[in-house]
C-alpha positions in Angstrom: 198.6 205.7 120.4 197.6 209.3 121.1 194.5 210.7 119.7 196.6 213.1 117.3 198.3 210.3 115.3 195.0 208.4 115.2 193.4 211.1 114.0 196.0 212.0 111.4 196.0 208.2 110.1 192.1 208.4 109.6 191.8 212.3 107.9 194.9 210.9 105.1 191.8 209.5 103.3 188.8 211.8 102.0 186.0 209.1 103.3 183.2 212.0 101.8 184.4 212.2 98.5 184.4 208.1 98.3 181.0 207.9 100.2 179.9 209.8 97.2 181.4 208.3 94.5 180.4 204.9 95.5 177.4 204.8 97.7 179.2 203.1 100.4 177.1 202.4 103.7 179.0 202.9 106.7 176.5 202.0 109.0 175.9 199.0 107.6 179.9 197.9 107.9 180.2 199.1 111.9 176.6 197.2 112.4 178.5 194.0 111.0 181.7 194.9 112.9 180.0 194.8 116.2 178.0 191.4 115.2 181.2 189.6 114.1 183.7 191.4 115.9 185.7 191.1 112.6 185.8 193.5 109.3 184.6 191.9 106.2 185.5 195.2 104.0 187.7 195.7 100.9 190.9 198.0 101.5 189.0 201.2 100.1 185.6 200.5 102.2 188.1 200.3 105.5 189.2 203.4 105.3 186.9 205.1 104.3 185.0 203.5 107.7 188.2 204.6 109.3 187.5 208.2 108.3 183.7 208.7 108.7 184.1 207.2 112.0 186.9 209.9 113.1 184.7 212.4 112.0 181.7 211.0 114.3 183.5 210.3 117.3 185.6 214.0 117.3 183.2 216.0 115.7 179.8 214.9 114.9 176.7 212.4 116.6 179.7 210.4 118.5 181.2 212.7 120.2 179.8 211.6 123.7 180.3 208.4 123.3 182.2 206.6 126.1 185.9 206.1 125.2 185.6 202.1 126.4 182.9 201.9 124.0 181.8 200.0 121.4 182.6 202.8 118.5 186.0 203.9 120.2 186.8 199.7 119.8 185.8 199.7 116.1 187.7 203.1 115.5 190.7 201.9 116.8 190.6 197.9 115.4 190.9 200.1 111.8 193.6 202.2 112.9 195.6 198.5 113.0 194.0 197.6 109.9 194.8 201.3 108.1 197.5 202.7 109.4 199.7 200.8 106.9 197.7 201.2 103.9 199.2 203.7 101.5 196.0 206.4 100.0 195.3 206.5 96.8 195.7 209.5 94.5 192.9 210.7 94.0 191.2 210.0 97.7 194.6 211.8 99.3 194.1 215.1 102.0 198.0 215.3 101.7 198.3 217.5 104.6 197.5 214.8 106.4 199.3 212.4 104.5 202.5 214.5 105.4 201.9 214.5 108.9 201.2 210.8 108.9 204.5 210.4 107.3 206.5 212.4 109.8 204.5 210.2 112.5 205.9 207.2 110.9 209.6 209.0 110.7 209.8 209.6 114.7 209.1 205.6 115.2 211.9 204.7 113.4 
């Protein structure tokens, strides 16, 4: 998967605007990810990891990290977990929700 569509999958959500409204801890889900090598998150709190760590890894404290590495796993491990998941309403970025959806067209 090219970075583009990953990317795309990952901004359809707006992870801020839920990290707000329900206090989630991010840090404390990837700290359990790489313990158990498994997610143990409701729909909602895996994307919304999904997004935050798109945002580290292409534009915040992640952005060095190595792409073999432990965060690059993580990130894409939701992008198989996600990238089937519809977006609710109100937690939508539709431009990105349109380009995810012409993604999806030019596999068919």
């Amino acid at each position: 998967m090219n970075d583009d569509t990953i990317n795309t999958c990952a901004l359809r959500f707006d992870g801020y605007k839920y990290l707000q409204q329900t206090g989630f801890d991010p840090s404390k889900a990837i700290d359990h990810y790489f313990l158990e090598e498994k997610w143990d998150l409701q729909p909602l709190e895996k994307l919304a990891a999904f997004f935050l760590l798109q945002r580290a890894l292409n534009k915040w404290d992640l952005v060095n990290e190595p792409r073999d590495g432990q965060f690059w796993k993580a990130f894409e491990s939701l992008f198989n977990e996600c990238k089937e998941m519809e977006i609710p309403q109100e937690y939508r970025q539709q431009e990105y929700c349109n380009q995810w959806e012409v993604y999806q067209r030019s596999w068919l």
